[in-house]
Backbone as CSV, one residue per row, in Angstrom:
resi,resn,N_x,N_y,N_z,CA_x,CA_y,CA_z,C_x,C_y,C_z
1,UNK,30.573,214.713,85.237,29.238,215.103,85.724,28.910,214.331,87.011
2,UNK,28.706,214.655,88.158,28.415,214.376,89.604,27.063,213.984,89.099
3,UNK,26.124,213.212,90.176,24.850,212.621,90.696,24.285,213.746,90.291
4,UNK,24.286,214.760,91.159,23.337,215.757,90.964,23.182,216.426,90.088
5,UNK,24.381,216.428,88.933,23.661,217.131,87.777,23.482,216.507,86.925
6,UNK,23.678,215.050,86.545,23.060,214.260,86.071,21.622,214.005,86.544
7,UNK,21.148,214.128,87.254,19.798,213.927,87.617,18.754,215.451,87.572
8,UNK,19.139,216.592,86.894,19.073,217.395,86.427,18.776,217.435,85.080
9,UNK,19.209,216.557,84.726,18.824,216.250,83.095,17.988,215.845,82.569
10,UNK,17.321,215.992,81.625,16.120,215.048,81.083,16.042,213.134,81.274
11,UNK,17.097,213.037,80.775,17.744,211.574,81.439,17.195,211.374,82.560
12,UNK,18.013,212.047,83.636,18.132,211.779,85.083,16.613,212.002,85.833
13,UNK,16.059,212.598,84.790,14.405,213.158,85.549,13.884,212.102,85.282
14,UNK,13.605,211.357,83.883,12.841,209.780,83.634,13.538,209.083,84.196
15,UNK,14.615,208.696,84.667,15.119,207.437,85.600,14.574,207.646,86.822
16,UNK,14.340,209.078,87.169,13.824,209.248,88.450,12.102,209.125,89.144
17,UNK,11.287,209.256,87.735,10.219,209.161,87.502,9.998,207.724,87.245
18,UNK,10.713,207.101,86.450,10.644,206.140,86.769,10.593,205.161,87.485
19,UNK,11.663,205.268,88.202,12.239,204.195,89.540,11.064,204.312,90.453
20,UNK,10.804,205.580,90.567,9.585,205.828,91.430,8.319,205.669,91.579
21,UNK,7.808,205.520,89.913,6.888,204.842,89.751,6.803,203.457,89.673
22,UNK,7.596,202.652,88.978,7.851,201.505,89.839,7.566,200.796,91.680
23,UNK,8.223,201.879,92.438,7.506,201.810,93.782,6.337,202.039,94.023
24,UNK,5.463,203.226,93.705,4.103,203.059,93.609,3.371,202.099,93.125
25,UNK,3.745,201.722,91.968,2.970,200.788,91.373,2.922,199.008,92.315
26,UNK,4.062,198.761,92.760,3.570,198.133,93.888,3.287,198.406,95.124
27,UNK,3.122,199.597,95.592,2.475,200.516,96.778,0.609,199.854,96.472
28,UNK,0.417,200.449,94.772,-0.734,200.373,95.196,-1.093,198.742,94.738
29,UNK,-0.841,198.046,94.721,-1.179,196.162,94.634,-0.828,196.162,95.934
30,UNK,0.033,196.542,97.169,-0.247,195.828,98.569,-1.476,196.688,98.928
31,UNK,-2.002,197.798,98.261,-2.638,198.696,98.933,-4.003,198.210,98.607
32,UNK,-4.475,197.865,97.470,-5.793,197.206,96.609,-5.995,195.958,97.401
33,UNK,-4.769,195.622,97.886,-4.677,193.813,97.880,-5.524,193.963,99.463
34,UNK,-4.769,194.770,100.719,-5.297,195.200,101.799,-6.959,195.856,101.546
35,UNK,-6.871,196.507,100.745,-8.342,197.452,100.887,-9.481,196.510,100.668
36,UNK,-8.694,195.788,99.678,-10.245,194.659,98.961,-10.662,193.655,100.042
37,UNK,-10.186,193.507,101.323,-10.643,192.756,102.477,-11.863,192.829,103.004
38,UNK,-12.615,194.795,102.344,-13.446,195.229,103.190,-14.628,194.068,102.534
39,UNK,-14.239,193.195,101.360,-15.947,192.603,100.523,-15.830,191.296,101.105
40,UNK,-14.650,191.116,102.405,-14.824,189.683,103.069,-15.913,189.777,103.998
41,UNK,-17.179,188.660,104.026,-18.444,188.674,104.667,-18.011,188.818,106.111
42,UNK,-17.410,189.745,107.000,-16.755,189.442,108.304,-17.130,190.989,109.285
43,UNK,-18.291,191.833,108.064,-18.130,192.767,108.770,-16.580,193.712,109.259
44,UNK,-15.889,193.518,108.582,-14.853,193.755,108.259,-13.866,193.597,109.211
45,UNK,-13.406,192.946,109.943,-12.767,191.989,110.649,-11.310,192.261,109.882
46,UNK,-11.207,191.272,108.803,-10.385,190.957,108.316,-9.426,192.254,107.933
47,UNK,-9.911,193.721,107.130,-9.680,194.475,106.698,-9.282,195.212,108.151
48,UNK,-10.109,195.411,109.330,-9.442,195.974,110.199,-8.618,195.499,111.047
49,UNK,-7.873,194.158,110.968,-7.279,193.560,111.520,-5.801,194.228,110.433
50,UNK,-5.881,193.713,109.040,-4.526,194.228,108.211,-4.286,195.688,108.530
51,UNK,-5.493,196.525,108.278,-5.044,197.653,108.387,-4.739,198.210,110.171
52,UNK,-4.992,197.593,111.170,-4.546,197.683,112.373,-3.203,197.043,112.210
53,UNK,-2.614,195.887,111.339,-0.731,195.101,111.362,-0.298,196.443,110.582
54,UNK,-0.496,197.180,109.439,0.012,198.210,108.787,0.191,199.528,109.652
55,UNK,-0.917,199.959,110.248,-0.731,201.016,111.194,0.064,201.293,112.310
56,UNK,0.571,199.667,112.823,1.171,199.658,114.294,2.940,199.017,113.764
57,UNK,2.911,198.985,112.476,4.168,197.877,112.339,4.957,198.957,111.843
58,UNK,6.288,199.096,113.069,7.407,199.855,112.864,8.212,199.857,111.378
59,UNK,7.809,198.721,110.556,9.010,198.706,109.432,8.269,199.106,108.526
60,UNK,6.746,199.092,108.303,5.836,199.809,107.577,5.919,201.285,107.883
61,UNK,6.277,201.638,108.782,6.601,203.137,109.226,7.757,203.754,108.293
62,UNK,8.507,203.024,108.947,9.845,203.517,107.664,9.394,203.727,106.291
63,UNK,9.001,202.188,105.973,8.813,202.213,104.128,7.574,203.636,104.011
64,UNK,6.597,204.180,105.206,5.592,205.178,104.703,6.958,206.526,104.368
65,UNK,7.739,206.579,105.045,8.317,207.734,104.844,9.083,207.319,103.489
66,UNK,9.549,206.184,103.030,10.069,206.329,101.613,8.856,206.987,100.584
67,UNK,8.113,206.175,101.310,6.961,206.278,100.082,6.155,207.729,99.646
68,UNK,5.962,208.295,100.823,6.111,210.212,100.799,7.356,210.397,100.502
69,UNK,8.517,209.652,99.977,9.446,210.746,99.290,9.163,210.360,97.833
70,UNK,8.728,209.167,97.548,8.203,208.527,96.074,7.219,209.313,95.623
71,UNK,6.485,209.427,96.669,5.219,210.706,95.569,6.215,211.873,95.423
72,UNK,6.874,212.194,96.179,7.230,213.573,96.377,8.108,213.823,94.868
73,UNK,9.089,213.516,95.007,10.276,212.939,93.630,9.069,213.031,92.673
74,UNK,8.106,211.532,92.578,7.570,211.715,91.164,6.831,212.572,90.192
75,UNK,5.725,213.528,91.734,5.282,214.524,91.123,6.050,215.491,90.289
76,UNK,7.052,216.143,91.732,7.840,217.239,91.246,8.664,217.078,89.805
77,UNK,8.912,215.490,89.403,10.018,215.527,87.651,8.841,215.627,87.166
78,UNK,7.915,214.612,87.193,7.140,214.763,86.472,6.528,215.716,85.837
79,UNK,6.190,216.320,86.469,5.377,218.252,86.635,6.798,218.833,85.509
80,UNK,7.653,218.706,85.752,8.729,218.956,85.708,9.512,218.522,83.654
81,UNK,9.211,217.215,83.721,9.530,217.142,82.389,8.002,217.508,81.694
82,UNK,6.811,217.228,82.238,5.879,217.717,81.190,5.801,218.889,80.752
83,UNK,6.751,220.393,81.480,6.451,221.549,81.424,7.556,221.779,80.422
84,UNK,8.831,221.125,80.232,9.635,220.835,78.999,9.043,220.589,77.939
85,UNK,8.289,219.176,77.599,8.059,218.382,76.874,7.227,219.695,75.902
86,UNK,6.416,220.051,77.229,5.366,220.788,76.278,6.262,221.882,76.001
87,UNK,6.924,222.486,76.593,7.872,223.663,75.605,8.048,223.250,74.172
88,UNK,8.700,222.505,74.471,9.475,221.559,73.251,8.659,221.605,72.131
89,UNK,7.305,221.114,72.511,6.369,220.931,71.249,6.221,222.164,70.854
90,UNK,5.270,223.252,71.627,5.384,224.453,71.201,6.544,225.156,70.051
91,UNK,7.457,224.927,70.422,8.509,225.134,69.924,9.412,224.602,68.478
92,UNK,9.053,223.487,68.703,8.956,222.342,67.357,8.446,222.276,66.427
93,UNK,6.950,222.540,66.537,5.985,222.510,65.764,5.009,223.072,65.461
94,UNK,4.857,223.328,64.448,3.971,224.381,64.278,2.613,223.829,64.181
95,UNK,2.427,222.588,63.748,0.825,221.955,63.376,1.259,220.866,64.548
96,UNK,0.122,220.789,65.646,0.166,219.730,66.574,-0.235,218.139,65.667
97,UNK,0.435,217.253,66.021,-0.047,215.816,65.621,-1.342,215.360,65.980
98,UNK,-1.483,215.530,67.161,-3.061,215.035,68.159,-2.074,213.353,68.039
99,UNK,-3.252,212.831,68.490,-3.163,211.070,68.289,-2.505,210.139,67.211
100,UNK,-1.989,210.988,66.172,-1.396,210.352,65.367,0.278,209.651,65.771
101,UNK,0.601,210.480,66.843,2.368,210.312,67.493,2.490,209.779,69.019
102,UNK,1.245,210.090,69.317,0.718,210.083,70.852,-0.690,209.960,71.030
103,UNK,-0.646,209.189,72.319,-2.028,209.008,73.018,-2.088,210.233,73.642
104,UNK,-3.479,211.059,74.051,-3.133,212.051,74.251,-3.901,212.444,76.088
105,UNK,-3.416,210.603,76.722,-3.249,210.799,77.990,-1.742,210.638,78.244
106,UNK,-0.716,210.077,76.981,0.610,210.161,77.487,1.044,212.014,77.540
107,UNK,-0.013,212.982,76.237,0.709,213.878,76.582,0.048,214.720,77.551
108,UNK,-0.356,214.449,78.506,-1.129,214.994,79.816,-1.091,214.178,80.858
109,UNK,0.023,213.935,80.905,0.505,212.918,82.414,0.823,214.303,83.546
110,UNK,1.041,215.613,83.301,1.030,216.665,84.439,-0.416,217.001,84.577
111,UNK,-1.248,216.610,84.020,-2.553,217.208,84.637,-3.158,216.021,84.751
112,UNK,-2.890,214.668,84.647,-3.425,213.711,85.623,-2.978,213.370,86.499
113,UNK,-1.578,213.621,86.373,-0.796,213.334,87.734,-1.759,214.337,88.787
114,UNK,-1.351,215.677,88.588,-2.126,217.022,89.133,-3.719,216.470,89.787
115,UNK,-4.542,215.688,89.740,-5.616,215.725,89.727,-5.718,214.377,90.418
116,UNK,-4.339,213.508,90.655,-4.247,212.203,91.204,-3.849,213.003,92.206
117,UNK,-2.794,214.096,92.621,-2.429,214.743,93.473,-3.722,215.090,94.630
118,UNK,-4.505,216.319,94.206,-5.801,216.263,94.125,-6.487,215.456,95.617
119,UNK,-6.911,214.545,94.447,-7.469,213.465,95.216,-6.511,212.704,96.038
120,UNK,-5.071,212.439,96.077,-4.261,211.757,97.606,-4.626,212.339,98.506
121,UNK,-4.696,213.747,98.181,-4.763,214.856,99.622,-6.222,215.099,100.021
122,UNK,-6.999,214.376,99.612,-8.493,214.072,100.097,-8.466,212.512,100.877
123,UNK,-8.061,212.056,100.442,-7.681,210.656,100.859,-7.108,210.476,102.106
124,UNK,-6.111,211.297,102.373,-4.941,211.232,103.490,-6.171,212.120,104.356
125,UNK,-6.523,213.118,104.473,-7.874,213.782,105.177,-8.869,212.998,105.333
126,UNK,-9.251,211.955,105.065,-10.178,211.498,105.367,-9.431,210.016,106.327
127,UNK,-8.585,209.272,105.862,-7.811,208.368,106.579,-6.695,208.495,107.476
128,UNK,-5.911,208.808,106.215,-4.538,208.603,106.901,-4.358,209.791,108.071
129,UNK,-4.442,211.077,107.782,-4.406,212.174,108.397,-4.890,211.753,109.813
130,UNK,-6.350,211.714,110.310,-6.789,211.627,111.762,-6.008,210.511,112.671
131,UNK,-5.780,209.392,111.771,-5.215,208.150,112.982,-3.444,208.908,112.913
132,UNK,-2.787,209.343,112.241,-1.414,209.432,112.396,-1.510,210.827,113.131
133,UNK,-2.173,211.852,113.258,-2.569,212.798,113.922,-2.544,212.512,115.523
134,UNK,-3.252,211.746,115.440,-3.783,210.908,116.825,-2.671,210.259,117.324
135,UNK,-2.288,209.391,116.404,-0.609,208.415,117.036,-0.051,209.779,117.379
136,UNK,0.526,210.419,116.901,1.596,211.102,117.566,1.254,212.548,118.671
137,UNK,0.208,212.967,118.313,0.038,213.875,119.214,-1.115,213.661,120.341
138,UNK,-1.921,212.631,120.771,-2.985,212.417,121.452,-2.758,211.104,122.225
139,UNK,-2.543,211.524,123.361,-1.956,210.352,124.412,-3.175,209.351,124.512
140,UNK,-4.184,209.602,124.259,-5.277,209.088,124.651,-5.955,207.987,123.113
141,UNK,-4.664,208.582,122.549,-5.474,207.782,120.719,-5.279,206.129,120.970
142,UNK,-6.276,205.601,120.025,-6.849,204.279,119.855,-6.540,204.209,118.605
143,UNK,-6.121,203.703,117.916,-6.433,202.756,116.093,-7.880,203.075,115.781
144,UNK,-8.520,203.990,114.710,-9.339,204.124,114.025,-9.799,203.212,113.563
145,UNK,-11.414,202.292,113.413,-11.657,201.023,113.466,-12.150,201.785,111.637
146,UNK,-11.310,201.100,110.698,-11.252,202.167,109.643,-12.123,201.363,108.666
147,UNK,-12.916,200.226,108.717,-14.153,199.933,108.287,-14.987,200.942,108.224
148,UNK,-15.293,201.254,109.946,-16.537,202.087,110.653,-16.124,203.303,109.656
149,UNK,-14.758,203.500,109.447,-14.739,205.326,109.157,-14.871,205.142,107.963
150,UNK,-14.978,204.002,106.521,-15.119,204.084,105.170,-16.919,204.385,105.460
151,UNK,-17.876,203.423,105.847,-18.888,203.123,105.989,-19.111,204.691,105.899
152,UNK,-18.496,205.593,107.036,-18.948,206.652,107.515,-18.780,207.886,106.400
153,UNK,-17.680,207.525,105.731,-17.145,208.765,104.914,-17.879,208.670,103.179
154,UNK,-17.747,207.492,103.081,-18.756,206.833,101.857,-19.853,207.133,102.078
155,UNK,-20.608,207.587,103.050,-21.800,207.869,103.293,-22.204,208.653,102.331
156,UNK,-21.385,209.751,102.237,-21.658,211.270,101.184,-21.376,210.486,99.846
157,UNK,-22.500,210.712,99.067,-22.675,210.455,97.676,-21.187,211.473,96.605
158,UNK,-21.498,212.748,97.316,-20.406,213.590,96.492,-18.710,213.033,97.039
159,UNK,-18.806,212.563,97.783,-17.155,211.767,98.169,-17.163,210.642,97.335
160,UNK,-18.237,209.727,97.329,-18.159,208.306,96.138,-17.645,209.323,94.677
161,UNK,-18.241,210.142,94.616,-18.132,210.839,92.995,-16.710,211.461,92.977
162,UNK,-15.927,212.026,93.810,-14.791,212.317,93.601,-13.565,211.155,93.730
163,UNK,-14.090,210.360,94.848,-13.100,209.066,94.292,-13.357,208.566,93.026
164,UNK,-14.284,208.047,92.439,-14.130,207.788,91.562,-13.871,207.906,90.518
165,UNK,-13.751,210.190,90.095,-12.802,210.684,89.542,-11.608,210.707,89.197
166,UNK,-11.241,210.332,90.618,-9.665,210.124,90.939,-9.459,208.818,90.457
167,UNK,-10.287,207.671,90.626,-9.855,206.316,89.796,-10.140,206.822,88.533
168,UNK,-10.619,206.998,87.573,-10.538,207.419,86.851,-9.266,208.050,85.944
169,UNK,-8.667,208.897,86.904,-7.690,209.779,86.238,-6.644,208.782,86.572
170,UNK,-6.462,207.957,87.749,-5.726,206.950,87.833,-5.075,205.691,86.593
171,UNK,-6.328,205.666,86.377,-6.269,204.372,85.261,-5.927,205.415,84.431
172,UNK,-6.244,206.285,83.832,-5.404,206.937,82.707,-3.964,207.025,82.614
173,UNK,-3.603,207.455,83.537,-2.283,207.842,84.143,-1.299,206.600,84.307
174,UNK,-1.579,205.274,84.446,-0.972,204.025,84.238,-1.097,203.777,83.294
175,UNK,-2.310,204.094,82.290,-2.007,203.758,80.707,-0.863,203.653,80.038
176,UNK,-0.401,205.221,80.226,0.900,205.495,79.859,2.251,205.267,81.141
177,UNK,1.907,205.164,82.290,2.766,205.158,83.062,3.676,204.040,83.088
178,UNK,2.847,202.926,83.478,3.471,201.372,83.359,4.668,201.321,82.827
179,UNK,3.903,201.506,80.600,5.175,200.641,80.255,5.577,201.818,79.880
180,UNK,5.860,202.816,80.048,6.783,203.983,79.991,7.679,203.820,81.394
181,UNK,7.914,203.532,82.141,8.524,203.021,83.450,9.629,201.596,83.265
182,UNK,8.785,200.689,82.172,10.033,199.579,81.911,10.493,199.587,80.514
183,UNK,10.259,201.097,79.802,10.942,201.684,78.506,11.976,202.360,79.169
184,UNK,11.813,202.700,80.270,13.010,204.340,80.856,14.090,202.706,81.252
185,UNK,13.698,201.918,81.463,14.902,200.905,82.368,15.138,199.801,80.989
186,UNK,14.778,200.252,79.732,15.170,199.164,78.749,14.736,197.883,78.904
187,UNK,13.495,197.598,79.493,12.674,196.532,79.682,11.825,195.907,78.682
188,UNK,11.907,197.333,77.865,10.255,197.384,76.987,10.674,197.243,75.068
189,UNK,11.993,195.861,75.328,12.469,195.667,73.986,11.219,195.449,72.698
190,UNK,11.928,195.632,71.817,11.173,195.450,70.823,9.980,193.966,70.889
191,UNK,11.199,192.576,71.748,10.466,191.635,71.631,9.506,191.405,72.756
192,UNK,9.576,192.350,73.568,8.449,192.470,74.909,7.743,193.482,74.887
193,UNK,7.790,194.421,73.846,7.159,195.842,74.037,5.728,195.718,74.117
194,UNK,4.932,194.643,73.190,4.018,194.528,72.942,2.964,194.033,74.329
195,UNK,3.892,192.940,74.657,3.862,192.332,76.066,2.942,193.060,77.140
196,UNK,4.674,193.861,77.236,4.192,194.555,78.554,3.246,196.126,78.136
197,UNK,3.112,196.674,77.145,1.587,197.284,77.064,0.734,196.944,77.201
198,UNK,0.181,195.102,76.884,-0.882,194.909,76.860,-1.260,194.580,78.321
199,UNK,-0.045,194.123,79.316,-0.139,193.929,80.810,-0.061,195.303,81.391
200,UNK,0.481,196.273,80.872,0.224,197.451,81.498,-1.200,198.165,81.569
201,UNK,-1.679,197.948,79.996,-3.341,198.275,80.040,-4.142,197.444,80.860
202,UNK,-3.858,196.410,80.966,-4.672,195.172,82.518,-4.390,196.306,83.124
203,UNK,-3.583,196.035,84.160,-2.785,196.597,85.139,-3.917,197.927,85.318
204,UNK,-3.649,199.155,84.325,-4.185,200.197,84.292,-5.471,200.410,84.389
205,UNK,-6.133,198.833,84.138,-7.816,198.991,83.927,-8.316,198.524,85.622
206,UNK,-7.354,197.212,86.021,-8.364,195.968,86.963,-7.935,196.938,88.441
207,UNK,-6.674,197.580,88.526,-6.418,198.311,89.859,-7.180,199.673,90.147
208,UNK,-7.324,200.278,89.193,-8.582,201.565,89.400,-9.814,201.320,89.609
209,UNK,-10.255,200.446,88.629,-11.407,199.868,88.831,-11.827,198.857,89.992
210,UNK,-10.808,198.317,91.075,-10.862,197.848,92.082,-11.329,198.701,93.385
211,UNK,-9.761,199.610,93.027,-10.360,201.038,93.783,-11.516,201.855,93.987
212,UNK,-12.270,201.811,92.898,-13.208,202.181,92.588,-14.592,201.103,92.841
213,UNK,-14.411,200.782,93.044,-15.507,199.334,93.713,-15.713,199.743,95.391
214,UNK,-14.377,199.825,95.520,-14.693,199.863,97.423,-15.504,201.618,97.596
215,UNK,-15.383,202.373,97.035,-16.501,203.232,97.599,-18.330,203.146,97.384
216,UNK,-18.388,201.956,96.486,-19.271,202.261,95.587,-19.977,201.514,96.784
217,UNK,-19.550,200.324,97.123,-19.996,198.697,97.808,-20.429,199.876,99.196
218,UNK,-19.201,200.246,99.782,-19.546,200.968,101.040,-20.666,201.945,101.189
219,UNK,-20.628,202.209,100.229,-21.849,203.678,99.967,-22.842,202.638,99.992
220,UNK,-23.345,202.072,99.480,-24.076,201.064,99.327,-24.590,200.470,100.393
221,UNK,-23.715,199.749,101.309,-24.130,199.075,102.340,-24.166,200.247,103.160
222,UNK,-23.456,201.177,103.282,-24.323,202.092,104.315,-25.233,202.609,104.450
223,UNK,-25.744,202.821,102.687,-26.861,203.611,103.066,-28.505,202.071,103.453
224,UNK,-27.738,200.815,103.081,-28.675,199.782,103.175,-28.615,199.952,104.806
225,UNK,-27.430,199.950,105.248,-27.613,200.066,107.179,-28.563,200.751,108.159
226,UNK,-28.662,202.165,106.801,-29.221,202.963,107.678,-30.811,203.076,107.303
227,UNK,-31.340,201.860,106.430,-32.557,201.848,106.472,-32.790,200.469,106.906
């Protein structure tokens, strides 16, 4: 059996979902770690200074294009074994378990993934999209002073409410993601299993809920700015 059809396999789809989530998952701790700058008293200085070293730094360029192939990969198995999984059950069983076999955000990791999807592509439209738009096609582009543009975009009450949907579905989605990620790599032995669930539920609670802070603070102080 070659690479490629081993990775065709149910096997080869969780190693792949895996590995990949693994990279995200520290995608988003440099990403929380950068964002949470905006609650340094500096008028945001600090935050637009990192996110001006991230925007202009050639080797961060590279790793962005791994990292659009990391979402890319994880959605597509993912999407991918849940549309199995759920065959499977269908198929298996005639009386569903509910919660007795499963949490029943592990068995809806394609429609939170789906809805984390969602919300990236609101995200990248509101950030990422205009300044990389600008880098490459607008001779005249400047670095987006991307304080000014949270302040600005947080403004709308209904944008605070859909991020925070999206954290939301986030932290669900690491519930099960985490230590299902160092079960696919045999991490998650019997004598650590316990371990790393209970650091995965941290994990799953303090990074969404971080995320979810910075629209709230911004909405906040903007609308305090503008009175």
């Amino acid at each position: 059996m070659n690479w490629k059809d081993y990775f065709s396999t149910s096997i080869g789809k969780k190693i792949l979902v895996g590995a990949t989530g693994l990279f995200l998952i520290i995608f988003l701790v440099v990403h929380c770690y950068v964002n949470a700058m905006v609650f340094w008293p500096d008028n945001g200085k600090h935050f637009t200074d990192a996110a001006a070293f991230m925007g202009g730094n050639a080797a961060i360029r590279i790793v962005e294009i791994g990292l659009f192939a990391a979402f890319f990969i994880h959605i597509i198995q993912s999407l991918m074994l849940a549309s199995q999984n759920a065959k499977r059950r269908s198929e298996g069983y005639a009386v569903k378990a509910g919660n007795k076999t499963s949490k029943w955000y592990s068995r809806s990791m394609g429609l939170l993934g789906t809805l984390i999807l969602l919300f990236l592509i609101l995200h990248l439209y509101h950030f990422w999209g205009p300044n990389r738009y600008g880098q490459f096609f607008d001779p005249t582009w400047k670095e987006d002073n991307l304080y000014n543009n949270m302040l600005f975009t947080f403004k709308e009450l209904w944008v605070v409410i859909v991020y925070l949907l999206g954290c939301v579905s986030l932290c669900w989605h690491l519930m099960h993601g985490v230590a299902s990620s160092m079960q696919t790599f045999g991490l998650a032995t019997h004598r650590y299993k316990g371990m790393i669930k209970s650091v995965g539920m941290i994990f799953a609670i303090l990074i969404p809920l971080m995320f979810a802070s910075m629209p709230v603070y911004m909405h906040c102080l903007s609308t305090c700015m503008a009175h």
